[in-house]
N, CA, C and O atoms as a MOPAC input file, in Angstrom:
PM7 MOZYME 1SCF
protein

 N    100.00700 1    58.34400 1    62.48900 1
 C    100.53500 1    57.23200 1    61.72900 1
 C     99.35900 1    56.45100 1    61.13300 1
 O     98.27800 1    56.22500 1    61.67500 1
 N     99.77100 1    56.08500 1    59.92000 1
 C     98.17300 1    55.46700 1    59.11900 1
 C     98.56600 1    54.21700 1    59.87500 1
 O     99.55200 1    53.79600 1    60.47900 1
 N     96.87000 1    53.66300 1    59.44700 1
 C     97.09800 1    52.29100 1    59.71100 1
 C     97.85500 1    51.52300 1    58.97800 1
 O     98.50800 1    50.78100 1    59.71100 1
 N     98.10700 1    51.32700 1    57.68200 1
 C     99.08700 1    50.57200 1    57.13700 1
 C    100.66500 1    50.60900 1    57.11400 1
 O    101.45000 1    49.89200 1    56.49200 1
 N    100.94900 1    51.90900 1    58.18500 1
 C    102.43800 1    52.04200 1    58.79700 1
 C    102.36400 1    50.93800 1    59.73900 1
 O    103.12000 1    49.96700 1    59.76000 1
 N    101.06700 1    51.24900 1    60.77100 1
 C    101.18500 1    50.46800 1    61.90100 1
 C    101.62400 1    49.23200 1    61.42200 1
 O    102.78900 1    48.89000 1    61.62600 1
 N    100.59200 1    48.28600 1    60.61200 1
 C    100.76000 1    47.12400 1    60.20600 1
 C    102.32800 1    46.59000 1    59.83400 1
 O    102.75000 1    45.47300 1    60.13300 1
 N    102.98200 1    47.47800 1    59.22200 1
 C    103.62000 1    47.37500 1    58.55900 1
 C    104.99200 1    47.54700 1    59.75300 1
 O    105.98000 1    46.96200 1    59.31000 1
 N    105.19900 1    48.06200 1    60.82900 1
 C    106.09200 1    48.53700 1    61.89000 1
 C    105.58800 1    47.23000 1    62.97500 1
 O    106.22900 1    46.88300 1    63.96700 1
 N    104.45600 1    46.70300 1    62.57100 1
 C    103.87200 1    45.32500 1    64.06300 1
 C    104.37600 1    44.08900 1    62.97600 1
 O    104.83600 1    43.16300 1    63.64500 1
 N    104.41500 1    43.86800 1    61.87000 1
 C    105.08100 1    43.03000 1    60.93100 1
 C    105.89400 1    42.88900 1    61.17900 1
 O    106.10400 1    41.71800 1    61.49500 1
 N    107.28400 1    44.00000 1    61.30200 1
 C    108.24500 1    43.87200 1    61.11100 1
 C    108.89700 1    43.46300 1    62.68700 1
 O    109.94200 1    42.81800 1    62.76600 1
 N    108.11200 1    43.94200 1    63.96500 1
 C    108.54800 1    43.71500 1    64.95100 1
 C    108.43600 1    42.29100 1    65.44700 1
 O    109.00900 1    41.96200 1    66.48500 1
 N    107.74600 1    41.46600 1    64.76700 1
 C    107.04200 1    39.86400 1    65.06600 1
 C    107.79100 1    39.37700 1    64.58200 1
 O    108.15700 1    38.31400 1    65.08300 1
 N    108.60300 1    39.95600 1    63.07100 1
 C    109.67900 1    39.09100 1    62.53200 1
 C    110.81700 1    39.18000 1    63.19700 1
 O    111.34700 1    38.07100 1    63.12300 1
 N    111.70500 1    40.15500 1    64.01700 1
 C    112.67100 1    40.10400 1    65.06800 1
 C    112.27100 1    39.82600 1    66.01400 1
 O    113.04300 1    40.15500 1    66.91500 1
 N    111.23900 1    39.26400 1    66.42000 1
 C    110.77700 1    38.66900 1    67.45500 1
 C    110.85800 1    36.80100 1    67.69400 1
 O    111.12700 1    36.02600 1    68.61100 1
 N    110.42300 1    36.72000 1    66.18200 1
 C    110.54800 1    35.45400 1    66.29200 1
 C    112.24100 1    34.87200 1    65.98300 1
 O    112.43100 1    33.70900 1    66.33800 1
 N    113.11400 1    35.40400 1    65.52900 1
 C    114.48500 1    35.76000 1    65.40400 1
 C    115.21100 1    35.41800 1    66.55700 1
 O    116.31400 1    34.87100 1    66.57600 1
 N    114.41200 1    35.83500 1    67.68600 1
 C    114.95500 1    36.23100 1    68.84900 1
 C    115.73100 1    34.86000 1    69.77100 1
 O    115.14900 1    34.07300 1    70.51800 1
 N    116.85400 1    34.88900 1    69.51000 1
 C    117.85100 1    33.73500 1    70.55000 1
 C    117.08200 1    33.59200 1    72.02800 1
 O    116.71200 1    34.63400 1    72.56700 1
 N    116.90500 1    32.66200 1    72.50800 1
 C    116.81700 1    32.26400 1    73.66400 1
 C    117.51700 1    31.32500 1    74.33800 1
 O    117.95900 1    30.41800 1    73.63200 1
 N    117.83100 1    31.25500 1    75.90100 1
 C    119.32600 1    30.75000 1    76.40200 1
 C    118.30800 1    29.13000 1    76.21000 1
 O    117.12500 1    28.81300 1    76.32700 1
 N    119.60900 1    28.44500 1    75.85600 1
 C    119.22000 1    27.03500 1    75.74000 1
 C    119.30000 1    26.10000 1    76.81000 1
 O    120.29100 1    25.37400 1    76.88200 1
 N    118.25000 1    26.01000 1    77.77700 1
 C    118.22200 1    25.54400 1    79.00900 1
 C    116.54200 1    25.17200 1    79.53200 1
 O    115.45500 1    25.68900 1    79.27400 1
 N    116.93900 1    24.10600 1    80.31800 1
 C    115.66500 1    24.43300 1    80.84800 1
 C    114.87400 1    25.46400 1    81.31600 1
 O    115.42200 1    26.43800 1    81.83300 1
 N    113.61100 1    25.40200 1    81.21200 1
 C    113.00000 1    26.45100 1    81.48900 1
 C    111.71600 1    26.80100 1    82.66000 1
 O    111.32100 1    27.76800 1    83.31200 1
 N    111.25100 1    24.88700 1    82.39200 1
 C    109.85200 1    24.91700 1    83.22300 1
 C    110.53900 1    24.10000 1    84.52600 1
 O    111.31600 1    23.15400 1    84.39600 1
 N    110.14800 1    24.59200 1    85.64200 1
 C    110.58200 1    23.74500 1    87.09200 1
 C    111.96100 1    24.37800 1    87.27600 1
 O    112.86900 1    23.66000 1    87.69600 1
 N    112.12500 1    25.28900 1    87.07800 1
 C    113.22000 1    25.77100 1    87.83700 1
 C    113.09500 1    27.43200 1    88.19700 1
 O    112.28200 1    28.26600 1    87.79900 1
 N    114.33500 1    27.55500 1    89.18800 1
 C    113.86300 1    29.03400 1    89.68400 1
 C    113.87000 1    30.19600 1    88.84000 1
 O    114.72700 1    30.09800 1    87.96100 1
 N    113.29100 1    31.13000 1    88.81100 1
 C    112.70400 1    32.30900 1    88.09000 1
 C    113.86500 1    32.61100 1    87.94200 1
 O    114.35000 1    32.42600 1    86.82600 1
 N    114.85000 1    33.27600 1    89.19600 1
 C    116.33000 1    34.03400 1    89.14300 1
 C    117.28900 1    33.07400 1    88.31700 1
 O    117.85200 1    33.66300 1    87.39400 1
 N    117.50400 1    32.14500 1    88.40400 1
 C    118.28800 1    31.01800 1    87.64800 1
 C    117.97600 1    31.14400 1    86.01900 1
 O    118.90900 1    31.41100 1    85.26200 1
 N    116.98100 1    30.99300 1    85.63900 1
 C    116.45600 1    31.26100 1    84.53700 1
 C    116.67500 1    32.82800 1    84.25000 1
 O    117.77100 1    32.95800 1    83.70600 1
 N    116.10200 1    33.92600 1    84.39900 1
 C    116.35200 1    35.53800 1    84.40000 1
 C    117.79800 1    35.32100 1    84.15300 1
 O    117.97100 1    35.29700 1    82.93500 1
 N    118.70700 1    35.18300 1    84.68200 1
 C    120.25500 1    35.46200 1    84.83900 1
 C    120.40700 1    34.98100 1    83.52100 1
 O    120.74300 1    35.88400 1    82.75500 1
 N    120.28600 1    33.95500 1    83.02300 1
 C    120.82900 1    33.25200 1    81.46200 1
 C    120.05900 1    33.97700 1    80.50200 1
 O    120.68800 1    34.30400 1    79.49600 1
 N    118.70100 1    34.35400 1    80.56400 1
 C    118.11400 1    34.85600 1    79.63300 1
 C    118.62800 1    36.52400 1    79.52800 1
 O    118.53900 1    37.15000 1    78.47200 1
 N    119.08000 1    37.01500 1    80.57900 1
 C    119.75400 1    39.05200 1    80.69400 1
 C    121.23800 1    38.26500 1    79.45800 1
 O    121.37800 1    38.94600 1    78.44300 1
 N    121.84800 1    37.46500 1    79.51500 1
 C    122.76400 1    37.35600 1    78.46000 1
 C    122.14700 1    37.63300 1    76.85000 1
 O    122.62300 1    38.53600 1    76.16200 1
 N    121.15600 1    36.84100 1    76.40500 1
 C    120.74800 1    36.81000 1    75.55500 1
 C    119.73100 1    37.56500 1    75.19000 1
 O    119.12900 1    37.31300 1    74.14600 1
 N    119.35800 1    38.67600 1    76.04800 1
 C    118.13300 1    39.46600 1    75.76300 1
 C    117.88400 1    40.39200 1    77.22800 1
 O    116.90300 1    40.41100 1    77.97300 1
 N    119.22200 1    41.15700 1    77.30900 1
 C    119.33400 1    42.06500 1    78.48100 1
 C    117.94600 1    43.35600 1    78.31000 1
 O    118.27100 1    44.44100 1    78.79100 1
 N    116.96000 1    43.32200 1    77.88600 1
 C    116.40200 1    44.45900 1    78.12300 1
 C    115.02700 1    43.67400 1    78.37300 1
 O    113.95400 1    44.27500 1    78.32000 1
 N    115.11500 1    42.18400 1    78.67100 1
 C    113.97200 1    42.69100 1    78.82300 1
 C    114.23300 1    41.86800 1    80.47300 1
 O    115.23700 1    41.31600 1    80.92300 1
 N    112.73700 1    42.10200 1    81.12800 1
 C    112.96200 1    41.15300 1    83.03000 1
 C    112.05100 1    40.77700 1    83.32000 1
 O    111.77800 1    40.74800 1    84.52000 1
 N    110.94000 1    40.20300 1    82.14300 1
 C    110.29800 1    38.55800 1    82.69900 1
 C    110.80100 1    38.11300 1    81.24100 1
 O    111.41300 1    38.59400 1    80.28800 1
 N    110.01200 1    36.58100 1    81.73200 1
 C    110.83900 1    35.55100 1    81.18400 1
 C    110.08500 1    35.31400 1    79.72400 1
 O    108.90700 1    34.97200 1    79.82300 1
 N    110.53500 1    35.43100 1    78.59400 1
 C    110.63300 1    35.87800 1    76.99100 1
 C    108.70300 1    34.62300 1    77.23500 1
 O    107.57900 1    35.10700 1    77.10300 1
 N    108.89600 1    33.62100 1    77.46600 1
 C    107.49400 1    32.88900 1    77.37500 1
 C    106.54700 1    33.58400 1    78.06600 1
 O    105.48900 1    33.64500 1    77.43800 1
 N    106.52700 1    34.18900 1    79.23300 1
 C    105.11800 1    35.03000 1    79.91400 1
 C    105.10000 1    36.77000 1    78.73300 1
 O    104.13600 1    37.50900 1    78.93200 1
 N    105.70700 1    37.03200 1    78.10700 1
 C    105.84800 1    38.21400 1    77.65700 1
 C    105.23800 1    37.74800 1    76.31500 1
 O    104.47000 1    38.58400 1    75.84000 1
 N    105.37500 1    36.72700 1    75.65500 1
 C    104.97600 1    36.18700 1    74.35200 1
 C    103.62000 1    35.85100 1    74.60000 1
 O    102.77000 1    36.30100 1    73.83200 1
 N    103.30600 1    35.17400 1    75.49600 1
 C    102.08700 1    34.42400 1    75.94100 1
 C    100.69100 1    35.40700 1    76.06300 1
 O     99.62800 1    35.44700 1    75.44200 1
 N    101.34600 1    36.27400 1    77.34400 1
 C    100.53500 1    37.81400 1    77.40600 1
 C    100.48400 1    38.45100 1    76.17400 1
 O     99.37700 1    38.84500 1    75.80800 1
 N    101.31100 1    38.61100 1    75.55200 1
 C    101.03900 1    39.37300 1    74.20000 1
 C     99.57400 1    38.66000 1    73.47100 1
 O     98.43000 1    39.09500 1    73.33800 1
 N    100.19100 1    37.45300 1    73.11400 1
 C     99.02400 1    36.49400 1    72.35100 1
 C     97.90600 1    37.03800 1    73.04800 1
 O     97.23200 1    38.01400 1    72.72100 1
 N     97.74800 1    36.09500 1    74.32000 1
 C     96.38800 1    36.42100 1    75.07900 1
 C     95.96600 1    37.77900 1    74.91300 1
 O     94.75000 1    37.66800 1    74.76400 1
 N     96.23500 1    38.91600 1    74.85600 1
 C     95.61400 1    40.16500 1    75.37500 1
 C     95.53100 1    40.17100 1    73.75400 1
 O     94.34800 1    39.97000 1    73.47800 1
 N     96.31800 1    40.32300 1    72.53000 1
 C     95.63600 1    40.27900 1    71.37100 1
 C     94.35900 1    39.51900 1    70.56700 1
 O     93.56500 1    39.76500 1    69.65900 1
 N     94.75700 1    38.23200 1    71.68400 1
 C     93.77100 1    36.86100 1    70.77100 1
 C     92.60900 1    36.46800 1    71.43400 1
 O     91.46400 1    36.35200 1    70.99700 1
 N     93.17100 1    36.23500 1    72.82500 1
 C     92.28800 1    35.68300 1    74.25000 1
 C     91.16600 1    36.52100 1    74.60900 1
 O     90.10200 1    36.08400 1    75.04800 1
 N     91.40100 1    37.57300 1    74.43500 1
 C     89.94500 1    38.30200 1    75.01200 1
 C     88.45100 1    38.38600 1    74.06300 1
 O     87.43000 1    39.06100 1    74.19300 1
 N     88.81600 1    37.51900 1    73.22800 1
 C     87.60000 1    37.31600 1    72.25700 1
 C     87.34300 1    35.57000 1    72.59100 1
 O     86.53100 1    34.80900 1    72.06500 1
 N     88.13900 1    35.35800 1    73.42600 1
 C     87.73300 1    33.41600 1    73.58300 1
 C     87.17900 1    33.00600 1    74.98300 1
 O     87.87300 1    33.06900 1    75.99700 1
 N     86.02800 1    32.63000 1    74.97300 1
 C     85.14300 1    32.72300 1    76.07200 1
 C     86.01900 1    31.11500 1    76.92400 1
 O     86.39300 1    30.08500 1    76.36300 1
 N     86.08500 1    31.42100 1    78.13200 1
 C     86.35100 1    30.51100 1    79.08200 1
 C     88.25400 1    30.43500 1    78.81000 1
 O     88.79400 1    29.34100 1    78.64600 1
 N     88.87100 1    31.43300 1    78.80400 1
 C     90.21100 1    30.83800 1    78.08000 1
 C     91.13900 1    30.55800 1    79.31900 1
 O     92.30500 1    30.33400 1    78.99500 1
 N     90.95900 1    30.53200 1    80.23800 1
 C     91.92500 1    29.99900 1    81.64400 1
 C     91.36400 1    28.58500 1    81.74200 1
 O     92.19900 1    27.77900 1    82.15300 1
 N     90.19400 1    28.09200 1    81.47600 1
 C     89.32800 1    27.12700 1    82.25900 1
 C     89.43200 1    26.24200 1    81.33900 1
 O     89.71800 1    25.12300 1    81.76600 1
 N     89.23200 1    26.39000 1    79.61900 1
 C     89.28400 1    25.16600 1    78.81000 1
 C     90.79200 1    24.85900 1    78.68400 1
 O     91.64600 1    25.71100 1    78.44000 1
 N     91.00000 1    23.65600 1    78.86100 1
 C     92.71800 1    23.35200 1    78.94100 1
 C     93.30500 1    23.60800 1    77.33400 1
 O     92.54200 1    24.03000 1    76.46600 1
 N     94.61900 1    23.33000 1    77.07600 1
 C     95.04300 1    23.38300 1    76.36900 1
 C     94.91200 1    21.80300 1    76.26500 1
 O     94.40500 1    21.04000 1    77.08700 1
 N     95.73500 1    21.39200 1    74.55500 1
 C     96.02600 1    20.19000 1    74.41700 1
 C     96.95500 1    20.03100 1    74.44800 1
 O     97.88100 1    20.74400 1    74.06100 1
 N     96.95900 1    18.48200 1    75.19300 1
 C     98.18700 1    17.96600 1    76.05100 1
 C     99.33700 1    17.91500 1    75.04300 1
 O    100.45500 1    18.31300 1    75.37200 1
 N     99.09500 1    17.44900 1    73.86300 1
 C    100.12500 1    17.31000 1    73.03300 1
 C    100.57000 1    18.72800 1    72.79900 1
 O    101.74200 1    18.88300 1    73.14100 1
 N     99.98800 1    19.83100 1    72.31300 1
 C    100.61700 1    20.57600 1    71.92100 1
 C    101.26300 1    21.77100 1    73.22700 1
 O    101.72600 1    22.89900 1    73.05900 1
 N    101.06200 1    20.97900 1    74.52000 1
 C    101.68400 1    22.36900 1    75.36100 1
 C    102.78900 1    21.36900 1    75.50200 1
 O    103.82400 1    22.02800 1    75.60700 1
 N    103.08200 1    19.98500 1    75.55700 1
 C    104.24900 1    19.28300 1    75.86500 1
 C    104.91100 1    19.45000 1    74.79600 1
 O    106.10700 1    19.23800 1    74.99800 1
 N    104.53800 1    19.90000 1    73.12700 1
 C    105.33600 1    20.47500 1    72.17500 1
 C    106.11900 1    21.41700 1    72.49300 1
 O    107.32500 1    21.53000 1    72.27900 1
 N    105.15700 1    22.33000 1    73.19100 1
 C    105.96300 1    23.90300 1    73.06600 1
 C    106.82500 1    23.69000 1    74.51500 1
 O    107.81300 1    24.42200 1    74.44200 1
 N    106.81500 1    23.17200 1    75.42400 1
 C    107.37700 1    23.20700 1    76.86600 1
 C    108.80200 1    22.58700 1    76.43400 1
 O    109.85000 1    22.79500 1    77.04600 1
 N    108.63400 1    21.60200 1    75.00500 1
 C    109.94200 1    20.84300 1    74.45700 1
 C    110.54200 1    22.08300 1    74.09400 1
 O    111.46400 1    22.57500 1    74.74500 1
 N    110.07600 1    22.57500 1    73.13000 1
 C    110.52900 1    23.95000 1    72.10900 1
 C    111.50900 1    25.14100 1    72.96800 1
 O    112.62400 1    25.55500 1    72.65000 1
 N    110.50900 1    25.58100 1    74.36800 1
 C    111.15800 1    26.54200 1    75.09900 1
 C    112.20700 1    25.68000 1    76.05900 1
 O    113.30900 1    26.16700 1    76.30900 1
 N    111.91500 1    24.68600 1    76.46300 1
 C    113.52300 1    23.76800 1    77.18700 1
 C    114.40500 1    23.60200 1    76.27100 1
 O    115.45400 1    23.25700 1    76.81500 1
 N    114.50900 1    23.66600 1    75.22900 1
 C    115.58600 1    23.31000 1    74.39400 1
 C    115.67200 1    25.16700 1    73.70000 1
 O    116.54700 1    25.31000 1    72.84500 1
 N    115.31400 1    25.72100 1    73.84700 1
 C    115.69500 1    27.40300 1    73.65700 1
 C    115.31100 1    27.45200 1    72.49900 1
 O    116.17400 1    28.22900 1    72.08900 1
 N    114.52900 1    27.18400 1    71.38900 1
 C    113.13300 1    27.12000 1    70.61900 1
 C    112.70800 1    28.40800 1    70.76400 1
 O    112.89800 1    28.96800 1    71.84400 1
 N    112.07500 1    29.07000 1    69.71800 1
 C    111.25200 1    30.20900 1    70.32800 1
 C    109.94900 1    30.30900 1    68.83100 1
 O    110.05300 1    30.88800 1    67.75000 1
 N    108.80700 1    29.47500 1    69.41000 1
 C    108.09000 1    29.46200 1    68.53300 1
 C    107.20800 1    30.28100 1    68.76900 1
 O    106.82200 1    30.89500 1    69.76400 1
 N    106.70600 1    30.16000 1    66.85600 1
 C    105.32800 1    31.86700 1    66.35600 1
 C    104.14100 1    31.56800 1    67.72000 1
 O    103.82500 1    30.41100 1    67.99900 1
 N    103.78300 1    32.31900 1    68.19900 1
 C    102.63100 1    32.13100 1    69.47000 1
 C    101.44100 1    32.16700 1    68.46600 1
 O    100.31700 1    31.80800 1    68.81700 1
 N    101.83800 1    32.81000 1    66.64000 1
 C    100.45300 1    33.12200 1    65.94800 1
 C     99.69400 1    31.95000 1    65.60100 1
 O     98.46800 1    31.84400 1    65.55000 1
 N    100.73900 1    30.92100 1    65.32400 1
 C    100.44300 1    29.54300 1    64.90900 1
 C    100.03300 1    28.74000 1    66.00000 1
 O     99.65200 1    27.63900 1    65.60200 1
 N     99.96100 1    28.89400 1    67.38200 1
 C     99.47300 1    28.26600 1    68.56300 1
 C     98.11500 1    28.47200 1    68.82000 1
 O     97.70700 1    29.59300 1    69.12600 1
 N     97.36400 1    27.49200 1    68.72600 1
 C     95.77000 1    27.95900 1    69.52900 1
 C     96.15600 1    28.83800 1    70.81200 1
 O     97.20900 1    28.88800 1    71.44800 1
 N     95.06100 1    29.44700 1    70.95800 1
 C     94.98400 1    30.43400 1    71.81300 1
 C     94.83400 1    29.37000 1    73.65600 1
 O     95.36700 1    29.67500 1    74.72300 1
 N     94.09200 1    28.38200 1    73.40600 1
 C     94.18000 1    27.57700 1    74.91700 1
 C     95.36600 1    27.16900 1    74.90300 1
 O     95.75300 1    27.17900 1    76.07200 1
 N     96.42900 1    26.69500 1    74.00600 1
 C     97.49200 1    26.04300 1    74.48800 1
 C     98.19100 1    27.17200 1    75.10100 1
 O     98.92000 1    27.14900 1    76.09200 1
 N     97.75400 1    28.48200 1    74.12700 1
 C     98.85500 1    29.50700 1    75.22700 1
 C     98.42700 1    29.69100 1    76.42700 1
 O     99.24300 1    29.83900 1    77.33600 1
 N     97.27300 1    29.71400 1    76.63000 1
 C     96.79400 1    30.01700 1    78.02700 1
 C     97.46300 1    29.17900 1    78.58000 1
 O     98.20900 1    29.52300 1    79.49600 1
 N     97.35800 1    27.53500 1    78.07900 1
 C     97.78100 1    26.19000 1    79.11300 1
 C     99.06600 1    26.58300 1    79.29500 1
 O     99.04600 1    27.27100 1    80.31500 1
 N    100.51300 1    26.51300 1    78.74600 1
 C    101.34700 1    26.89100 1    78.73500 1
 C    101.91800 1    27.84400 1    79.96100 1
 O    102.88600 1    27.72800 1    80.71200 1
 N    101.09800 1    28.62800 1    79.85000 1
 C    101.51100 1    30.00100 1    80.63300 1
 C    101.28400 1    29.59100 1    81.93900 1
 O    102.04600 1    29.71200 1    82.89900 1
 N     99.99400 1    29.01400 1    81.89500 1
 C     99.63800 1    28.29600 1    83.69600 1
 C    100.52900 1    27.39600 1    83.60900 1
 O    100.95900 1    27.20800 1    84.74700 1
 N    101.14000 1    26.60700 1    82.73000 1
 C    102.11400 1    25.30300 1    83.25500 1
 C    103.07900 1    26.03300 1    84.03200 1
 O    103.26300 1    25.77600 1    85.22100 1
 N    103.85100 1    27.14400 1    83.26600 1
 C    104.76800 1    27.58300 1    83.41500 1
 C    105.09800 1    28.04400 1    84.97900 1
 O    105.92500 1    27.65100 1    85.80200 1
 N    104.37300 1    28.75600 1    84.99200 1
 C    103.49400 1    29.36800 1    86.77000 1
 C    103.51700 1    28.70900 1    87.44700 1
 O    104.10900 1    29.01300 1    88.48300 1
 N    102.91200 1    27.39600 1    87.34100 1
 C    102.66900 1    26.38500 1    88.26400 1
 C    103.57300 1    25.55300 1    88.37500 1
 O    103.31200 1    24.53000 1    89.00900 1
 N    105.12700 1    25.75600 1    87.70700 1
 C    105.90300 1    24.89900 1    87.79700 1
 C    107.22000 1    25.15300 1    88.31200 1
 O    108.21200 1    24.46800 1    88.56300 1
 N    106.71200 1    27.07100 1    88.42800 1
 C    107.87800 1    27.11200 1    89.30200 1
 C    107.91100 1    27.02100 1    90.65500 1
 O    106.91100 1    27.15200 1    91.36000 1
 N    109.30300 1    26.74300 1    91.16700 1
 C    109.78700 1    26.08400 1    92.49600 1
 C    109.25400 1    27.01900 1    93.71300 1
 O    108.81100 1    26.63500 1    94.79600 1
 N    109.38000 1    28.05500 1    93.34800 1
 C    108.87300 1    28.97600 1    94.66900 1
 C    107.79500 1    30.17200 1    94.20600 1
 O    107.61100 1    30.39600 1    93.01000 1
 N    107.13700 1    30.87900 1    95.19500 1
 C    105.59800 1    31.10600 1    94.86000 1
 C    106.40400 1    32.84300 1    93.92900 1
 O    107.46700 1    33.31500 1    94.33200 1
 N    105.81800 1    33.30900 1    93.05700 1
 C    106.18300 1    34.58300 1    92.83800 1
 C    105.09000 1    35.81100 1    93.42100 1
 O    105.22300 1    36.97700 1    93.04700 1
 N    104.07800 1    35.42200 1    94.31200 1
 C    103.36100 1    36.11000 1    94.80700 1
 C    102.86500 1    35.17600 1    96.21800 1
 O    102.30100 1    34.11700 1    96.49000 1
 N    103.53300 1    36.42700 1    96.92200 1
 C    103.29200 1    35.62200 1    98.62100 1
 C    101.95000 1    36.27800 1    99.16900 1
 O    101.84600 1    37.50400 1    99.12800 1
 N    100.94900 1    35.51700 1    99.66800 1
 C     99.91200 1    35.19700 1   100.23800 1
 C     99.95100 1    35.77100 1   101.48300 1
 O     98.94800 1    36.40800 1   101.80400 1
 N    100.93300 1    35.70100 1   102.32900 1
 C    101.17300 1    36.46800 1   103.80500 1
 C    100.85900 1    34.98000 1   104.81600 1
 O    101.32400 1    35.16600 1   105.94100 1
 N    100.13200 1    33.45600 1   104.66000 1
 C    100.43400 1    32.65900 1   105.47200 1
 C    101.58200 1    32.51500 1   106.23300 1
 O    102.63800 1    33.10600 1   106.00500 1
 N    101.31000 1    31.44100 1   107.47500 1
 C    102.74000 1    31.38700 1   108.06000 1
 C    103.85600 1    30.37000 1   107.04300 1
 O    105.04300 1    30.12400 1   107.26000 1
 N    102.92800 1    29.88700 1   105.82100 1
 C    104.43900 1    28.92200 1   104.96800 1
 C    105.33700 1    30.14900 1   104.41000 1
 O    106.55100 1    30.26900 1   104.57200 1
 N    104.44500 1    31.06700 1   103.69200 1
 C    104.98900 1    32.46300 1   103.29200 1
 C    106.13600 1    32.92400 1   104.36200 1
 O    107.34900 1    33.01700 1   104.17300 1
 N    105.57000 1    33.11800 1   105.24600 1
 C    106.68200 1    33.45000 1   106.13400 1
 C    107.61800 1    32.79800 1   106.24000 1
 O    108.70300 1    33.29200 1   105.93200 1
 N    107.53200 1    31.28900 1   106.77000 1
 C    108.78500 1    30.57100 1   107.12100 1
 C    109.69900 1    30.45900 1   106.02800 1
 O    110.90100 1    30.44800 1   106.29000 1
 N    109.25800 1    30.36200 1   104.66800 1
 C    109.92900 1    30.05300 1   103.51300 1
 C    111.03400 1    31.62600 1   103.46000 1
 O    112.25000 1    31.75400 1   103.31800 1
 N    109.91400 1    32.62400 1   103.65000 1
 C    111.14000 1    34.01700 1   103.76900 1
 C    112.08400 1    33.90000 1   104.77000 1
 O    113.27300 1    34.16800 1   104.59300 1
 N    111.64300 1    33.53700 1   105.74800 1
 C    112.39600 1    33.56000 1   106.91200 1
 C    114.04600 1    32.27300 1   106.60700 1
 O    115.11000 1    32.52000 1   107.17400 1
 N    113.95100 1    31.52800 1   106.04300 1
 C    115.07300 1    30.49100 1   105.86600 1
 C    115.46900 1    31.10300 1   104.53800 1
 O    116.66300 1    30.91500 1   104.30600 1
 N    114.94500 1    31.65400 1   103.76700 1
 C    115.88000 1    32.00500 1   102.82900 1
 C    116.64900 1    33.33300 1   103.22200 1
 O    117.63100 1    33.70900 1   102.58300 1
 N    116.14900 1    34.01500 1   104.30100 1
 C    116.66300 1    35.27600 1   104.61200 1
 C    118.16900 1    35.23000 1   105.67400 1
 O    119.16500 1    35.92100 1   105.88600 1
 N    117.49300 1    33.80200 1   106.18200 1
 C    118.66700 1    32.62600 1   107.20700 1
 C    120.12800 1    32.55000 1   106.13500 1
 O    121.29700 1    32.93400 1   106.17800 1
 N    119.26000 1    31.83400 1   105.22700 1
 C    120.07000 1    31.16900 1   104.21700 1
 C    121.36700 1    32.23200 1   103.74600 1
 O    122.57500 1    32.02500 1   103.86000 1
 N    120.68900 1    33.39000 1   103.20100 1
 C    121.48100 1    34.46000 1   102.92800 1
 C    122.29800 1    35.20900 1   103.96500 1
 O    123.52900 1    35.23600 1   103.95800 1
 N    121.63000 1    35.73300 1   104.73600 1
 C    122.83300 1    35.54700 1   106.42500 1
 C    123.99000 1    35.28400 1   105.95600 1
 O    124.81100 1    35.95100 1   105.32600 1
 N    123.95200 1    33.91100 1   106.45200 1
 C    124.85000 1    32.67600 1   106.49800 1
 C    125.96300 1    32.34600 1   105.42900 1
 O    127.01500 1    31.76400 1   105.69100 1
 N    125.50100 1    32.89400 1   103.93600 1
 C    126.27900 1    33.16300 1   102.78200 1
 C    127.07600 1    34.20800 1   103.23700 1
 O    128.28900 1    34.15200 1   103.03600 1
 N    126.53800 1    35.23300 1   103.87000 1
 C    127.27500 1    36.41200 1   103.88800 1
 C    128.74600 1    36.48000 1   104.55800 1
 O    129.79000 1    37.00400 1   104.16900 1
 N    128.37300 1    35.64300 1   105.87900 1
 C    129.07000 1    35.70200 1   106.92100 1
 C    130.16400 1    34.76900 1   106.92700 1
 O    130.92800 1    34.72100 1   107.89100 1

């Protein structure tokens, strides 16, 4: 495939991309599964959440040419723009975003959800499995 197919097939996929409905709900501070469940309505193929998939995209296209890009923050104004944009089901160009706000963004996002998505093996790790595993029990029964 020449290169000006490619271009021309990554064009066209950015424009149904940015197209793309997202469930109109909050998004940051709440649980991953809560969020996933509303977003499989509106975009059943894909299973993370449409902002870490946009974000990663950017970064791995844009970010790896920007020295320090986890460490220099984003600006405050413009990640509390986009955090408005994706809570209200918004789905803005990531091309038009500096590359730190996406980084910032993506760590907000991470850091704002309610429970860890990668367990450490401590005993909080544990206890937290252990009562939700209670928890579910107890639904069952």
């Amino acid at each position: 495939m020449s290169t000006n197919n490619r271009r021309v097939i990554k064009s066209f996929m950015e424009g149904v991309m940015l197209k793309q409905e997202l469930p109109k709900m909050k998004m940051f501070g709440i649980p991953l599964d809560v969020y996933m469940d509303q977003q499989k309505i509106k975009i059943p193929w894909l299973n993370v959440p449409w902002l870490v998939k946009k974000a990663c995209e950017q970064l791995l296209q844009e970010g790896l040419r920007s020295e320090g890009l986890f460490r220099v923050p984003g600006s405050h104004s413009g990640m509390k723009e986009l955090q408005e944009q994706f809570d209200s089901g918004q789905n803005p160009d990531f091309l038009k975003i500096p590359i730190d706000d996406v980084a910032g963004i993506l760590k907000k996002y991470l850091r704002e959800l309610p429970e860890p998505i990668i367990f450490d093996g401590t005993p909080q790790d544990r206890l937290q499995s252990e009562v939700r595993e209670a928890m579910n029990l107890s639904l069952i029964h």
